[in-house]
Residue, then its C-alpha position, 0 to 999 in steps of 0.5 A: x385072330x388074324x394071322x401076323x404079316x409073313x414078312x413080320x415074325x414074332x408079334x406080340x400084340x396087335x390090335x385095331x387102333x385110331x378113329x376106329x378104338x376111339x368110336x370116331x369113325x365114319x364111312x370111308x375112315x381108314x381103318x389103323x392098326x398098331x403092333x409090337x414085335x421082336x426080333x431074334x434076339x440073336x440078332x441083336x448080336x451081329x452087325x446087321x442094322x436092325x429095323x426098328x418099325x415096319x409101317x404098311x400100307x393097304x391097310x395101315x398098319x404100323x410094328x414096333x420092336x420091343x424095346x422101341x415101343x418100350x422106349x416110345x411108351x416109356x416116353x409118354x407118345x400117346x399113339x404107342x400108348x394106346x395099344x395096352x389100353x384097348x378094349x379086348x375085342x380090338x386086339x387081333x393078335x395076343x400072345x401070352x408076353x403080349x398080355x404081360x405088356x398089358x399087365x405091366x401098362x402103368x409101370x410106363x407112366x410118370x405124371x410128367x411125361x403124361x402131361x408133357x407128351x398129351x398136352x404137348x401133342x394137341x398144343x402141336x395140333x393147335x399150332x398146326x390149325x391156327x397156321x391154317x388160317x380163318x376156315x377159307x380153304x379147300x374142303x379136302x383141307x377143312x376135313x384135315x383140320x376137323x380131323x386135327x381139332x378131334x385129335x387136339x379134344x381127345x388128346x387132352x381130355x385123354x391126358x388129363x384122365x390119364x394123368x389124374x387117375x392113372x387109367x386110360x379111357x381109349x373109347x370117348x363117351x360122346x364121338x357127336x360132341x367131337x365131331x361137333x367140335x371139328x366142325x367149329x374148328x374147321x370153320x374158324x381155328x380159334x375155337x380152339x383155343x378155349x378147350x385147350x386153355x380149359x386143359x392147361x389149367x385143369x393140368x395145372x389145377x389137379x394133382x396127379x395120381x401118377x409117380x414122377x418116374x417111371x418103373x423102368x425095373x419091370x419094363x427091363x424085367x420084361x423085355x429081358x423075358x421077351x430076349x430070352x424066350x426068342x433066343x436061339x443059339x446059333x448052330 
């Protein structure tokens, strides 16, 4: 595994997150990783104005407290989401309260924050394409909007998996068929329309397997055991 940054203790989980879990990666992609910490819980006591995240770069890496990343995933984002979905052989670091969150995943999950949080992402995704026009733009831009036209197919068709079986597919089956569509994309942004109205109706149009609201009882239950077992009294 490899070992946490220095300057970040007590990590919990971490792993290897974006185009590279998704299987979308190609030559030259950056590779992403995500993580969730805890700070002393002493800390939380004082009058230091705790950070909340840590975001590196070279390589990309992004930490988020506990209760942040609880109150992010609670809210359906789906970049925090993925880090208890990953495949096993991307997590870099694994802690026994680590593989608690990942025992825990569904208890962040209504059926309306899923909808909300995937369906909305990729419309801000569409929103950000249609503002660039008809595909007449520099090629460094193409690539950015190839790269948001994949973002906008997974998020929806990750979404819907999401919220019509209560489990989340971080790798697709078929990375040529988004790169395909990035293409397209590229080339002309109202490609995209169809694919996300073909989303927003089979939202509409399927029942969700998820409960309306989340299990907040065990993410309190668990955050409560990561303060407790970073807790040392001051001396």
């Amino acid at each position: 595994m490899t070992a946490a940054r220095p300057d970040v203790p007590h990590v919990l989980l971490s792993g290897i997150v974006g185009s590279t879990a998704y299987g979308l990666a190609r030559e030259g992609s950056d590779i992403d990783r995500l993580g969730v910490y805890a700070v002393p819980t002493v800390q939380l006591h004082g009058l230091e104005k705790l950070i909340q995240s840590h975001v590196f770069t070279d390589p990309d890496r992004t930490l988020h407290e506990a209760a942040k990343w609880c109150r992010l995933a609670l809210s359906g984002n789906p970049t925090v989401m993925e880090l208890v979905w990953l495949p096993g052989e991307l997590y870099e670091v694994r802690t026994a309260l680590g593989d608690e969150l990942i025992g825990i995943r569904s208890a962040f999950l209504s059926a309306k924050k899923v909808r909300d949080s995937y369906l909305g992402y990729a419309t801000q995704q569409f929103r950000r394409l249609e503002a660039r026009g008809d595909g007449s733009f520099s090629a460094d831009t193409r690539k950015r909007t190839a790269k948001h036209a994949r973002h906008l197919k997974r998020l929806c068709h990750q979404g819907l998996e999401l919220y019509t079986t209560g489990r989340l597919t971080i790798r697709v089956d078929d990375p040529e068929s988004y790169h395909d569509f990035g293409d397209r994309v590229a080339a002309d942004s109202g490609a995209a329309r169809p694919l996300l109205a073909e989303y927003e109706a089979a939202f509409d149009e399927n029942r969700s397997t998820l409960p309306d609201q989340p299990d907040e009882g065990a993410v309190e239950a668990w955050l409560r055991r990561v303060r407790a077992h970073f807790y040392r009294p001051p001396a």
